[in-house]
C-alpha positions as CSV (number, residue, x, y, z in Angstrom):
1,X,179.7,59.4,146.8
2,X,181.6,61.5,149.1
3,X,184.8,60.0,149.2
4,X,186.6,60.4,146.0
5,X,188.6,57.4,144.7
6,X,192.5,56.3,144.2
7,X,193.5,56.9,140.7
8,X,196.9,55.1,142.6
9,X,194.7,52.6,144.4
10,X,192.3,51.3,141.0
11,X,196.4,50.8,139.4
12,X,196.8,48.6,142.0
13,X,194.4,46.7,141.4
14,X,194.5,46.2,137.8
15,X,198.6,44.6,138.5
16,X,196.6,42.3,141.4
17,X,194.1,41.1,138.9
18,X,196.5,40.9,136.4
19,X,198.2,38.1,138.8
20,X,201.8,38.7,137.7
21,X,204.8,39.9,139.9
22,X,208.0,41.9,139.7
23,X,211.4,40.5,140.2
24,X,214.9,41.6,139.7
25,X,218.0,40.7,139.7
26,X,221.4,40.9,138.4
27,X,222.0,39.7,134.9
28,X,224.2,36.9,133.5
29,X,227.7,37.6,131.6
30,X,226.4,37.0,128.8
31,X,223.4,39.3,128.6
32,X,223.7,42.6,127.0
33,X,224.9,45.4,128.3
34,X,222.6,47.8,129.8
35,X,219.5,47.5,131.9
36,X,217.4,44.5,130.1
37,X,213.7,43.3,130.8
38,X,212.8,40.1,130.3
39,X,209.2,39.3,129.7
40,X,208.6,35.8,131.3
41,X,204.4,36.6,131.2
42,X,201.9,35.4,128.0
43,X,201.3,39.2,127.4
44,X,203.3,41.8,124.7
45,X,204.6,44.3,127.4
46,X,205.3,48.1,126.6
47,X,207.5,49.9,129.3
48,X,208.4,53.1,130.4
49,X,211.5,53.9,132.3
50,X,212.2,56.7,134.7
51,X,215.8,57.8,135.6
52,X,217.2,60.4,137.8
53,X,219.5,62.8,136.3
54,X,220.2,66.1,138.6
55,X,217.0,66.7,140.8
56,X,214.7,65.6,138.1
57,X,213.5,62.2,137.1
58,X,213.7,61.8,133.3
59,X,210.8,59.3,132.0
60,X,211.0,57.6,128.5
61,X,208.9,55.7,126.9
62,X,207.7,52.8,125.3
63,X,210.1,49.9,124.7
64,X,208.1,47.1,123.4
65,X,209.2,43.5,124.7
66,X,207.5,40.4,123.2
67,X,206.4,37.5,125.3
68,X,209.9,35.5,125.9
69,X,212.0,38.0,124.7
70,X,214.6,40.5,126.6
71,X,215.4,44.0,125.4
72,X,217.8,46.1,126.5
73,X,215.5,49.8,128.0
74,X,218.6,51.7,129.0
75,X,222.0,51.8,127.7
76,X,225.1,51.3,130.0
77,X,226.7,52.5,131.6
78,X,223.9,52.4,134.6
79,X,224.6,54.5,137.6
80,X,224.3,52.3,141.0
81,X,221.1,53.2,142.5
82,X,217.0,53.4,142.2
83,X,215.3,53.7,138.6
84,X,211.8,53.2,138.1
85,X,209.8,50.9,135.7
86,X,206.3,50.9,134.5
87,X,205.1,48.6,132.5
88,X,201.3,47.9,130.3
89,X,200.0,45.0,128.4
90,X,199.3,45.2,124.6
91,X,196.0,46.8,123.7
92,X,195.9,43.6,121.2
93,X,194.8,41.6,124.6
94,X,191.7,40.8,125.4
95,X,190.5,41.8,128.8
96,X,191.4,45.5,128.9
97,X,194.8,46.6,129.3
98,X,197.0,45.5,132.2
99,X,199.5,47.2,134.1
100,X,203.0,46.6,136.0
101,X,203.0,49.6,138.3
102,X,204.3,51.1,141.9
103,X,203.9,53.9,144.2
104,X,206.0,56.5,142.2
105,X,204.0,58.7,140.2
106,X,205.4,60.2,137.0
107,X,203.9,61.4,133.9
108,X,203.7,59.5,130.4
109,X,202.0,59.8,127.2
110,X,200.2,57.2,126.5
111,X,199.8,58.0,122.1
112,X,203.5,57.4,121.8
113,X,206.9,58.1,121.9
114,X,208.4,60.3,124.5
115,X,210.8,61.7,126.8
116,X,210.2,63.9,129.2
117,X,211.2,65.8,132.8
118,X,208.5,65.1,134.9
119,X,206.6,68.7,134.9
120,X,204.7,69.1,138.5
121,X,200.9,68.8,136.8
122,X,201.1,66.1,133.7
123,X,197.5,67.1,132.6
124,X,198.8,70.5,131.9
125,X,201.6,69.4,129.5
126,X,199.1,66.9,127.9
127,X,200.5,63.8,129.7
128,X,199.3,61.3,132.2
129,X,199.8,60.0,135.8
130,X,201.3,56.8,136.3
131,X,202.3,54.7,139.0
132,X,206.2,53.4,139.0
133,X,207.7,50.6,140.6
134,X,211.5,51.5,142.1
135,X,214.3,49.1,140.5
136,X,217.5,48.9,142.3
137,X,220.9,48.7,140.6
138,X,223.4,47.5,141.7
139,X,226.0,47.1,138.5
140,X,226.8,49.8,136.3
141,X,226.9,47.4,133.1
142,X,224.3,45.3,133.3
143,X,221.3,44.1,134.9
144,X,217.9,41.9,134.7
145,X,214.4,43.0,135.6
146,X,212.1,39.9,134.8
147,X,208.3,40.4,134.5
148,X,206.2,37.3,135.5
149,X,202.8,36.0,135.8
150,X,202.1,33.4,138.3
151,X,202.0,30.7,136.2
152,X,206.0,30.4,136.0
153,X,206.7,30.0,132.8
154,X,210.5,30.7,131.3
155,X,211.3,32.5,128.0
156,X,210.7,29.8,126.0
157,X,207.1,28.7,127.2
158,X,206.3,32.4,127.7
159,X,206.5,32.9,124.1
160,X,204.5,29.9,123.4
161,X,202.0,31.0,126.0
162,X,202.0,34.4,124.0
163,X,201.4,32.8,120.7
164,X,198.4,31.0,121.9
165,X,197.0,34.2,123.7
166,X,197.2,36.2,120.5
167,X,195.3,33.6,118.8
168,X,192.7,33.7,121.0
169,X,193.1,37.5,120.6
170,X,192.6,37.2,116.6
171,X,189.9,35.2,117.5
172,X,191.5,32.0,116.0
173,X,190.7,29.1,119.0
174,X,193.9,27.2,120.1
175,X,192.9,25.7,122.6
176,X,194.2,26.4,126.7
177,X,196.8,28.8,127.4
178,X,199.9,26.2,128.6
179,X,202.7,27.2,127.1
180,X,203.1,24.4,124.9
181,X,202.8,24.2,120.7
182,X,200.7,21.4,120.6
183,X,198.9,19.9,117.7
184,X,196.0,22.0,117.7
185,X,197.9,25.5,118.2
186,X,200.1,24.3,115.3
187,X,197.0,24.0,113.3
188,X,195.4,27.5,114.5
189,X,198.9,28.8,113.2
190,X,198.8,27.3,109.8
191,X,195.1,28.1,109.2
192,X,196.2,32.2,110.5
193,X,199.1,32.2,108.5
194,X,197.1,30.5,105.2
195,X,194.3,33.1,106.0
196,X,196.7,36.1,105.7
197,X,198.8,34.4,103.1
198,X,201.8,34.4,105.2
199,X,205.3,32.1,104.4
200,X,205.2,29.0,106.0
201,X,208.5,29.8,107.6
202,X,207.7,32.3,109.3
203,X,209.6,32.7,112.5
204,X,207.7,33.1,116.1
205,X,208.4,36.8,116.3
206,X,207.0,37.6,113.1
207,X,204.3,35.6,113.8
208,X,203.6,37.5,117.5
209,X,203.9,40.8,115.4
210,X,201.3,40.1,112.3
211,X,198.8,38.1,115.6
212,X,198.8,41.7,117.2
213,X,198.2,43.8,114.2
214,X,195.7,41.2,113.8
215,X,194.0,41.8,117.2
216,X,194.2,45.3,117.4
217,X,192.6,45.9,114.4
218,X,189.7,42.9,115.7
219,X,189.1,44.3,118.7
220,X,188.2,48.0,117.5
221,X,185.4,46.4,115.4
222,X,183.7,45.2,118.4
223,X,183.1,45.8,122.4
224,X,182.2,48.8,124.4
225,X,184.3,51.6,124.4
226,X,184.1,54.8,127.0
227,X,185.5,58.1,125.9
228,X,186.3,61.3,128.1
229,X,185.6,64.1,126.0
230,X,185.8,66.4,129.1
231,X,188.9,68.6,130.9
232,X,188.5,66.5,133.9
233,X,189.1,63.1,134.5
234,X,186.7,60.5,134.8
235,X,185.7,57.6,136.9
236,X,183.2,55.3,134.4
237,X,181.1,52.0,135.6
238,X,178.6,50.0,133.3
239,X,175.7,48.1,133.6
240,X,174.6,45.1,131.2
241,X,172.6,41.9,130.9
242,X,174.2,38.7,131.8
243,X,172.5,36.0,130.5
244,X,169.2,35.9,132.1
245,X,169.9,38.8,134.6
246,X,172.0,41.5,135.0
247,X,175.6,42.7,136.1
248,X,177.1,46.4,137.0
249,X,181.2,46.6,136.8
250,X,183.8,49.7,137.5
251,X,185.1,51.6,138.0
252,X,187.4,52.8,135.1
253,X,189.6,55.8,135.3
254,X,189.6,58.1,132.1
255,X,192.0,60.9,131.8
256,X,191.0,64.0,130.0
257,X,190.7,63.0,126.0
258,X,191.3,59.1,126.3
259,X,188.9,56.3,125.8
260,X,189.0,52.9,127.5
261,X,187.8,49.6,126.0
262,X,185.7,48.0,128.9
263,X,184.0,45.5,127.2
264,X,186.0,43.6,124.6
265,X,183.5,40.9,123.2
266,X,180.9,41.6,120.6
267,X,178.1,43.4,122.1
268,X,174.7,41.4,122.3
269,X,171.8,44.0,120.5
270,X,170.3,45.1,123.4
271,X,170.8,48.9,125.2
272,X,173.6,48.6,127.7
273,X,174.2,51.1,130.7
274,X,176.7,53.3,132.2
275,X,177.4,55.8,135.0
276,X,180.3,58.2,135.6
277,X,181.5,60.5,138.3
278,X,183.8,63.6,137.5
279,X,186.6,65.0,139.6
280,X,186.7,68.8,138.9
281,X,188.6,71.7,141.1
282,X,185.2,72.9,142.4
283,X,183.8,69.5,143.5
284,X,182.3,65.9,142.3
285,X,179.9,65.7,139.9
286,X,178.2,62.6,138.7
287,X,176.4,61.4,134.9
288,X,172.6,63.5,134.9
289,X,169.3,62.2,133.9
290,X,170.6,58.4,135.0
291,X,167.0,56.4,136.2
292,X,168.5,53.0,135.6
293,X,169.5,51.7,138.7
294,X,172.2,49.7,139.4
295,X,174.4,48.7,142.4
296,X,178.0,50.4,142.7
297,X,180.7,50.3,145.1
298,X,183.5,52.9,146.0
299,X,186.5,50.1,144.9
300,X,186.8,48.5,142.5
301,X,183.3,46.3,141.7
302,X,182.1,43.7,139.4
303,X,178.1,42.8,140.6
304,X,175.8,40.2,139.6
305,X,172.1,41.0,140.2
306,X,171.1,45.3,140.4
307,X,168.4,44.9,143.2
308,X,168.1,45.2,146.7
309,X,171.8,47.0,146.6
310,X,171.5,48.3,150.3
311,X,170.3,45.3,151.6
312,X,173.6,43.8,149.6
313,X,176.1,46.6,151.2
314,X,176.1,48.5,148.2
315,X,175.1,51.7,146.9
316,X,172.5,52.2,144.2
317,X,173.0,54.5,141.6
318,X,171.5,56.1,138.1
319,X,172.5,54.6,135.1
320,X,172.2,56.0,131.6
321,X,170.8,53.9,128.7
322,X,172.6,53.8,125.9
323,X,172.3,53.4,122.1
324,X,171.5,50.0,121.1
325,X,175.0,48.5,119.9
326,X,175.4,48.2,116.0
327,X,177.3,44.7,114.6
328,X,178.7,44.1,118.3
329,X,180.3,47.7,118.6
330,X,179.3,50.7,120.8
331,X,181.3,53.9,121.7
332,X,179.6,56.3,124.3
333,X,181.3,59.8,124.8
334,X,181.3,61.4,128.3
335,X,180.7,65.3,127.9
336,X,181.6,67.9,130.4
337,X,177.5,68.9,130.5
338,X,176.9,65.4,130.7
339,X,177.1,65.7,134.4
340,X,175.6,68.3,137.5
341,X,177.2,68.2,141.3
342,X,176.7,65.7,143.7
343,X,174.2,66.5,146.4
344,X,177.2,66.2,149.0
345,X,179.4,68.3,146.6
346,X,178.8,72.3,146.8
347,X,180.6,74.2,144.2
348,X,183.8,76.4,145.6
């Protein structure tokens, strides 16, 4: 493909299919001093912040904010003016992680802790590219940013919402997503916290925390996983059965050294596929030696069905077969001599 693709634009549209919103406004008296988040959505949020100081912006990160819960991200006193918030979703969710984003890039590292001055290339100092939202202040001792979904919950349905989500993350079934502890999420809880032989009285926040460990720990025994073991970053699809036929789904955007979880069911024992395209100073390159075809497109895609892909106003392209998965789990590595040039693409 000629035209090389939007790290900016595929961020996008993770926060569209996400379905959730950013609002802000100014917080009540009796809210804590300092810029707070609130986390109105069914999802464990982890934010960085990004303030200017002198001609730089300074970007720290993560502040972890459960479902119905406000925290506090930056101390007063605030300054009157624009700051910049990006949020993701917990990697304990199912569904690949989510973000809360914006048009401002600044770097982050994504393994943990940091603080930083954003440098002009992140991938130099190790860090990655992500896209802010701008926050407007407007009091220098206090003030609200909410994060919701569009299901409205408030704080204290969110955290109910968020309980049941993580059960279903654990892969203890509650039931539907409403926001409500019903009769049969009270008895997913009690069977969770009998399984890990857990107090009865354990409080809802301790409860979210132990569901995520929980999760986390789940979902790296199962799924597909796609690693970037080049210098370059990486733009990955897949191809797979889907019941009696077939589907083709991308594109995922790996910096150089990360992996992604794409797929985070258990595998069915069968070979599954994937492509990949590489952005590199002298040109594109794409995944060699791919002879399974499948459809693509250049956004963001999600296919049923890998024939007659022109016909369909799609492109076809050469998929690799992978190993078959072992006990519903399957890492594939992307290696730097994994891939050749595009046809288009002439080396510099």
């Amino acid at each position: 493909m000629a035209q090389a693709r939007s790290f900016q634009t595929l961020i996008g549209l993770s926060l569209f299919l996400l379905l959730a919103v950013l609002c802000v406004g100014r917080a009540h008296a009796q809210d804590a001093e300092g810029w707070s988040v609130c986390n109105e959505t069914s999802r464990i949020a982890e934010l960085s912040t990004g303030r200017q100081v002198g001609n730089d912006v300074v970007v720290e990160g993560w502040t972890r904010v459960r479902p119905g819960e406000c925290r506090v991200v930056l101390q007063a006193p605030l300054r009157e003016g624009i700051y910049f918030l990006y949020g993701r979703t917990s990697r304990a969710h199912r569904g690949g992680v989510k973000s809360w984003t914006g048009d401002y890039e600044f770097c982050v590292d994504s393994q943990g802790t940091f603080s930083v001055e954003t440098p002009p290339d992140c991938a130099a100092m190790g860090l990655e590219a992500r896209g802010f939202q701008p926050v407007t202040i407007e009091d220098r001792t206090s003030w609200t940013t909410t994060l919701r979904e569009t299901q409205q919950w408030n704080q204290q349905n969110a955290m109910a919402a968020g309980i049941q989500r993580l059960l279903d993350d654990a892969g203890i079934e509650s039931g539907a997503i409403d926001g409500y502890i019903g009769r049969r999420t009270r008895s997913a809880i009690r069977t969770f916290l009998n399984d890990q032989d857990l107090p009865g009285d354990t409080t809802d926040t301790q409860l979210i925390d132990y569901l995520e460990q929980i999760a986390i720990e789940r979902a790296r025994s199962i799924g597909l996983t796609l690693c970037n073991r080049s210098n370059n970053r990486v733009w990955a699809a897949i191809g797979r059965r889907r019941g009696e036929g077939w589907e083709s789904r991308g594109w995922w955007s790996l910096a150089a050294g990360t992996c992604e979880r794409v797929v985070d069911q258990a595998l069915i024992e069968t070979s599954h596929f994937v492509y990949a395209e590489m952005d590199t100073p002298d040109g594109r390159k794409r995944i060699a030696d791919g002879n399974e075809i499948f459809c693509l497109s250049q956004s963001q895609f999600a296919i049923l069905g890998r024939e007659n892909c022109a016909a369909n106003f799609y492109e076809d392209a050469g998929f690799v077969e992978t190993e078959v998965p072992a006990d519903g789990l399957l890492i594939y590595e992307f290696f730097e001599r994994d891939f050749e040039f595009m046809e288009t693409e002439e080396p510099l």
